[in-house]
PDB file of N, CA, C and O in Angstrom:
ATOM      1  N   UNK A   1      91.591  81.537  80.419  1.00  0.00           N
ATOM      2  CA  UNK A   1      91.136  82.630  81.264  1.00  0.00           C
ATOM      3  C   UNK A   1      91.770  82.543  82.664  1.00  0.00           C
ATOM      4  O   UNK A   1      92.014  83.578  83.284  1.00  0.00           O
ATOM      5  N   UNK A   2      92.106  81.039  83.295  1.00  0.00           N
ATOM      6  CA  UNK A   2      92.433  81.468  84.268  1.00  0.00           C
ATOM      7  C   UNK A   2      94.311  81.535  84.435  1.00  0.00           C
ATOM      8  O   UNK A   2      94.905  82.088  85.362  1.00  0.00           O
ATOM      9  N   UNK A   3      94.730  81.061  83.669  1.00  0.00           N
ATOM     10  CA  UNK A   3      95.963  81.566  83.410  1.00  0.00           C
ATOM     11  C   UNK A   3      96.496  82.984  83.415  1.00  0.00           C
ATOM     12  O   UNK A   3      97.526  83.487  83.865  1.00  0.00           O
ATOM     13  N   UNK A   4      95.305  83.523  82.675  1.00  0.00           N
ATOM     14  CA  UNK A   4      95.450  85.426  82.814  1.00  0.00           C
ATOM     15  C   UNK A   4      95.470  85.884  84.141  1.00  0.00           C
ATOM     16  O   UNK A   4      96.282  86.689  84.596  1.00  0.00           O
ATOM     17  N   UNK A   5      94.484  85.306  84.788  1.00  0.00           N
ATOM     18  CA  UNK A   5      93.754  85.695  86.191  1.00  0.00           C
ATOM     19  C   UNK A   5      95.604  85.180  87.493  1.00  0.00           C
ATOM     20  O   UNK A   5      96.183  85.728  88.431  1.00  0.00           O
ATOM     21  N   UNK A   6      95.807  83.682  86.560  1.00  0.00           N
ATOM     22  CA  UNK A   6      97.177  83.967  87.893  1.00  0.00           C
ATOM     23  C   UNK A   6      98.202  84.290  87.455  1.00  0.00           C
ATOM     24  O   UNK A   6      99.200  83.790  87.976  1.00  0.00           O
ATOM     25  N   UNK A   7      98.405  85.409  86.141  1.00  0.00           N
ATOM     26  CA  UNK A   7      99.550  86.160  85.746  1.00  0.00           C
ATOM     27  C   UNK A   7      98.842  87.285  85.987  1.00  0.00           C
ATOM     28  O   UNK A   7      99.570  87.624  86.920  1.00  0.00           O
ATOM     29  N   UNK A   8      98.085  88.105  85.944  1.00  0.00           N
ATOM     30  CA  UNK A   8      97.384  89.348  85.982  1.00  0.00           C
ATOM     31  C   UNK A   8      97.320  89.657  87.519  1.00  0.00           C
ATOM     32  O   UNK A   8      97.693  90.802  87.776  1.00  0.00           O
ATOM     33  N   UNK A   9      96.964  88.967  88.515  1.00  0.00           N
ATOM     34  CA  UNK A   9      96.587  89.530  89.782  1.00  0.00           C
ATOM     35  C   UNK A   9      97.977  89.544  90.324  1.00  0.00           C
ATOM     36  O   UNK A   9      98.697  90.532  90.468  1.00  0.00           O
ATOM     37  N   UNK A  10      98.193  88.541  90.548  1.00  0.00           N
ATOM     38  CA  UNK A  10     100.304  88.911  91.301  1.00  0.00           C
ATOM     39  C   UNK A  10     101.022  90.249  90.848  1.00  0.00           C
ATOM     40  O   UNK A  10     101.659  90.866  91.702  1.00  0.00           O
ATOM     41  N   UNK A  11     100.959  90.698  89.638  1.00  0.00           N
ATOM     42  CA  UNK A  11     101.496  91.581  88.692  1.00  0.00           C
ATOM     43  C   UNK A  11     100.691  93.287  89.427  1.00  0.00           C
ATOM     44  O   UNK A  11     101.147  94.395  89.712  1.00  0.00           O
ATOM     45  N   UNK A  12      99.411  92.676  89.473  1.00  0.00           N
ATOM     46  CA  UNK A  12      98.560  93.944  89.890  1.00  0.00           C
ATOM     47  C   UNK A  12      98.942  93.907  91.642  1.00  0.00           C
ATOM     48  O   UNK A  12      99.290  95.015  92.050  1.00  0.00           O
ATOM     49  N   UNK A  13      98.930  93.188  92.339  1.00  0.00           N
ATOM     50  CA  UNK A  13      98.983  93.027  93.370  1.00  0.00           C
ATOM     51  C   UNK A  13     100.424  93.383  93.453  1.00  0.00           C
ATOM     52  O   UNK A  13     100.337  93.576  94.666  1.00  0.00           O
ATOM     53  N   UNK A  14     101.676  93.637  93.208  1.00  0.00           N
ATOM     54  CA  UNK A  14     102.837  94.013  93.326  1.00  0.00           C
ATOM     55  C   UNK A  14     103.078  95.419  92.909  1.00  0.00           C
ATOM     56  O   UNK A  14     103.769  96.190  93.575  1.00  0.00           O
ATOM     57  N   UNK A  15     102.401  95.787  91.613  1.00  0.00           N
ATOM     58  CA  UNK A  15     102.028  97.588  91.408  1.00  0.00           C
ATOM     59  C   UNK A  15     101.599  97.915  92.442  1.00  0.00           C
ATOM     60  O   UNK A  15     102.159  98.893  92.938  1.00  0.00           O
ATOM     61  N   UNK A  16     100.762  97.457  93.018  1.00  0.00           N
ATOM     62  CA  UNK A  16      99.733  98.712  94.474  1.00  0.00           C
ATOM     63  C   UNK A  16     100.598  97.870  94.957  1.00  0.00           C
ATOM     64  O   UNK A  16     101.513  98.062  94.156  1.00  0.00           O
ATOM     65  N   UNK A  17     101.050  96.947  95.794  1.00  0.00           N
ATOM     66  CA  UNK A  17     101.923  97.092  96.918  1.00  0.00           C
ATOM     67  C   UNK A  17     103.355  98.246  96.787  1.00  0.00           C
ATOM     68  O   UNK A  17     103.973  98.721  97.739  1.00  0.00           O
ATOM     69  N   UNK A  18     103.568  98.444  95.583  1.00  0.00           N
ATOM     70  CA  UNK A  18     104.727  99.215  95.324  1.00  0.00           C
ATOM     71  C   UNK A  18     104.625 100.633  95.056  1.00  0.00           C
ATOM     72  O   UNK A  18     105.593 101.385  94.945  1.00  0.00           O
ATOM     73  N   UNK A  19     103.320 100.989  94.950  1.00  0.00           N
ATOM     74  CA  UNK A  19     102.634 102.281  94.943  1.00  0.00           C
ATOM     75  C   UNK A  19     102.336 102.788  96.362  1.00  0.00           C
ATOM     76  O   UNK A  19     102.524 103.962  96.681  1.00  0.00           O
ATOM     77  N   UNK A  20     101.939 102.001  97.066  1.00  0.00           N
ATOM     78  CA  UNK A  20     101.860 102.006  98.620  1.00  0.00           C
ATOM     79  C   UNK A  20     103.498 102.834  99.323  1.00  0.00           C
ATOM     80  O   UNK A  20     103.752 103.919  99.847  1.00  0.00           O
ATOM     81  N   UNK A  21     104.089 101.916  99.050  1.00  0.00           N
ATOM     82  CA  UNK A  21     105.530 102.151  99.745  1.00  0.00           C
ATOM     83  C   UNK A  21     106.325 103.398  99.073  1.00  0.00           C
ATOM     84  O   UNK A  21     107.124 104.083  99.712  1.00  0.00           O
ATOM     85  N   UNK A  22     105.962 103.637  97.510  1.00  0.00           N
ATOM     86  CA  UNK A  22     106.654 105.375  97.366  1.00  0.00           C
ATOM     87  C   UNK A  22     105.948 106.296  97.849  1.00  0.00           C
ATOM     88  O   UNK A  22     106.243 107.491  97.849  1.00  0.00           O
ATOM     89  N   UNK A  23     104.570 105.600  98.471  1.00  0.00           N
ATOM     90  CA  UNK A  23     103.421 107.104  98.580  1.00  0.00           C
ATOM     91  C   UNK A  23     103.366 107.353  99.783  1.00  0.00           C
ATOM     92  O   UNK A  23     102.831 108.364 100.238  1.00  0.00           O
ATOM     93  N   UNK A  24     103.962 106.384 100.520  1.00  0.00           N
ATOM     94  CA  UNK A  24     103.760 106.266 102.035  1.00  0.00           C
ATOM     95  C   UNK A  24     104.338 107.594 102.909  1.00  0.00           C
ATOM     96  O   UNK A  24     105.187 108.247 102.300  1.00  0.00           O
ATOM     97  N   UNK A  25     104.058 107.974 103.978  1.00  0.00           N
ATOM     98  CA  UNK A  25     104.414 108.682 105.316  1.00  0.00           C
ATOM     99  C   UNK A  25     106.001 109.159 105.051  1.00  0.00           C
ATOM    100  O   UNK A  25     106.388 110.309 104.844  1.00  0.00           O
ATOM    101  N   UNK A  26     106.816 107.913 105.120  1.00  0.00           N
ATOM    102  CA  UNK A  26     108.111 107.994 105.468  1.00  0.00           C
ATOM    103  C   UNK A  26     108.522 109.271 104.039  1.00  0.00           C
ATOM    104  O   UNK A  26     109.203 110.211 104.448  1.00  0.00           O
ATOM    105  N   UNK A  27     108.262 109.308 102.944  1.00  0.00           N
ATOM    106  CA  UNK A  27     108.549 109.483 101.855  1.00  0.00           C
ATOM    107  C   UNK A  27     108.382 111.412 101.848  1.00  0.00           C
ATOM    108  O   UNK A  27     108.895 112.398 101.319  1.00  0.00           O
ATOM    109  N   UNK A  28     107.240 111.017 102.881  1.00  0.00           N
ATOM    110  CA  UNK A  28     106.866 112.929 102.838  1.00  0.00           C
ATOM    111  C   UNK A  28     107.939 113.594 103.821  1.00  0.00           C
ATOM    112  O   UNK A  28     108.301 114.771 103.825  1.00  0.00           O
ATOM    113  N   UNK A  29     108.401 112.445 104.738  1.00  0.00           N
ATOM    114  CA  UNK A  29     109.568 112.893 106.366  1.00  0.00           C
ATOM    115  C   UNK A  29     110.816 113.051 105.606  1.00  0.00           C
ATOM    116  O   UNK A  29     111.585 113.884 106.086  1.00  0.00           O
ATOM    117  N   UNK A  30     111.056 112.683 104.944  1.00  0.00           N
ATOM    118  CA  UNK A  30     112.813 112.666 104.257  1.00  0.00           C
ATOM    119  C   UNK A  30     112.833 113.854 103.370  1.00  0.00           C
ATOM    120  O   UNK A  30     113.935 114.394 103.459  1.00  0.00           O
ATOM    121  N   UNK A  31     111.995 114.509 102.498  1.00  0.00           N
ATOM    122  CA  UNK A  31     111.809 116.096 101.768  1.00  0.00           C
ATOM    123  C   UNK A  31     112.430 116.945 102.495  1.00  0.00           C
ATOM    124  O   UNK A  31     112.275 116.812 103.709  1.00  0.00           O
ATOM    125  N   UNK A  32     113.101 117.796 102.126  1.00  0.00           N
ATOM    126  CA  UNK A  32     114.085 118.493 102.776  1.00  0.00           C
ATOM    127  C   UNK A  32     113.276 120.307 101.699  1.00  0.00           C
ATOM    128  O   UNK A  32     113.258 120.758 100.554  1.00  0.00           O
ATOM    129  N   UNK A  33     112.745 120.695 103.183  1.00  0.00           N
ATOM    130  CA  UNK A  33     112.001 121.885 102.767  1.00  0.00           C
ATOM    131  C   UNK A  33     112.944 122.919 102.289  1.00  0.00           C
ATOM    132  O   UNK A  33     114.125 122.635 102.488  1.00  0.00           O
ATOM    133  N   UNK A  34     112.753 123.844 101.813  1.00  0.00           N
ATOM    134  CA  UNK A  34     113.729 125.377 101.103  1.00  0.00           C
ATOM    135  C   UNK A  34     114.189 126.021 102.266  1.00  0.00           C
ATOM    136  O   UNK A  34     115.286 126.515 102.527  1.00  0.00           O
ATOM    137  N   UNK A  35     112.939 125.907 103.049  1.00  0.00           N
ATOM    138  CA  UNK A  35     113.027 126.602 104.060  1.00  0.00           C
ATOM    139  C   UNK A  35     113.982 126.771 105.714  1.00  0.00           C
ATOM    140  O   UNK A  35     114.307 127.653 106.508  1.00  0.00           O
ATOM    141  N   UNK A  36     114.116 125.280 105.526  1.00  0.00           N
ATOM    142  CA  UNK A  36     115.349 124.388 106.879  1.00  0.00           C
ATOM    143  C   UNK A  36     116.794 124.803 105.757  1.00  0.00           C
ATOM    144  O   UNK A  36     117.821 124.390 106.295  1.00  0.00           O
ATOM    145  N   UNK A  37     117.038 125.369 104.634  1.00  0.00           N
ATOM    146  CA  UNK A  37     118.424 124.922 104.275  1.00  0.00           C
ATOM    147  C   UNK A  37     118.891 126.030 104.528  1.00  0.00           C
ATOM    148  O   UNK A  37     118.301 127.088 104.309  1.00  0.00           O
ATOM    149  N   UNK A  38     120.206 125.899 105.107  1.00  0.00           N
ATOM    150  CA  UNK A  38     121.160 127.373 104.981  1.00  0.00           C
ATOM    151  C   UNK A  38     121.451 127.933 103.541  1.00  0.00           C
ATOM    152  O   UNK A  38     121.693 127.245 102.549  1.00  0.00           O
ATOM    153  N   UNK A  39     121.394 129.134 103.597  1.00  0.00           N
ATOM    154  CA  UNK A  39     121.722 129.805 101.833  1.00  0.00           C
ATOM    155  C   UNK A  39     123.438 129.217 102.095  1.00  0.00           C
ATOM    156  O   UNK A  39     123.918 128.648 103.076  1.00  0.00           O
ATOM    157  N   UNK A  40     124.031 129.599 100.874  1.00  0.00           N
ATOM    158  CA  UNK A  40     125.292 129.404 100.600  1.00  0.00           C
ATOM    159  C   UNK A  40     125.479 130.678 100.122  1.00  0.00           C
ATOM    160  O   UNK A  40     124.727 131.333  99.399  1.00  0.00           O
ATOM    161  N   UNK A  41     126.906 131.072 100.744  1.00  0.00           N
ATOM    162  CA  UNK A  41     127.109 132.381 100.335  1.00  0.00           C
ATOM    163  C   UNK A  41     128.346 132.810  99.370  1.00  0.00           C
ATOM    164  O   UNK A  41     128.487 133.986  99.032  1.00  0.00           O
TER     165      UNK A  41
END
């Protein structure tokens, strides 16, 4: 059982740290709206 517990939590603990960092702030600033682009003509 506790073998699971110190392969299972590092593993879980690296998903949410890595879920954190695609979901984060910076991620919404770099989207490049429809609206800022010049048409191409």
């Amino acid at each position: 059982m506790r073998k699971l517990v110190k392969v299972f939590l590092p593993v879980l603990l690296l998903a949410f740290g890595m879920t954190i960092f695609a979901c984060g702030p910076k991620a919404e600033e770099e989207e490049v709206s429809v609206e800022n682009t010049t048409p191409i003509p």
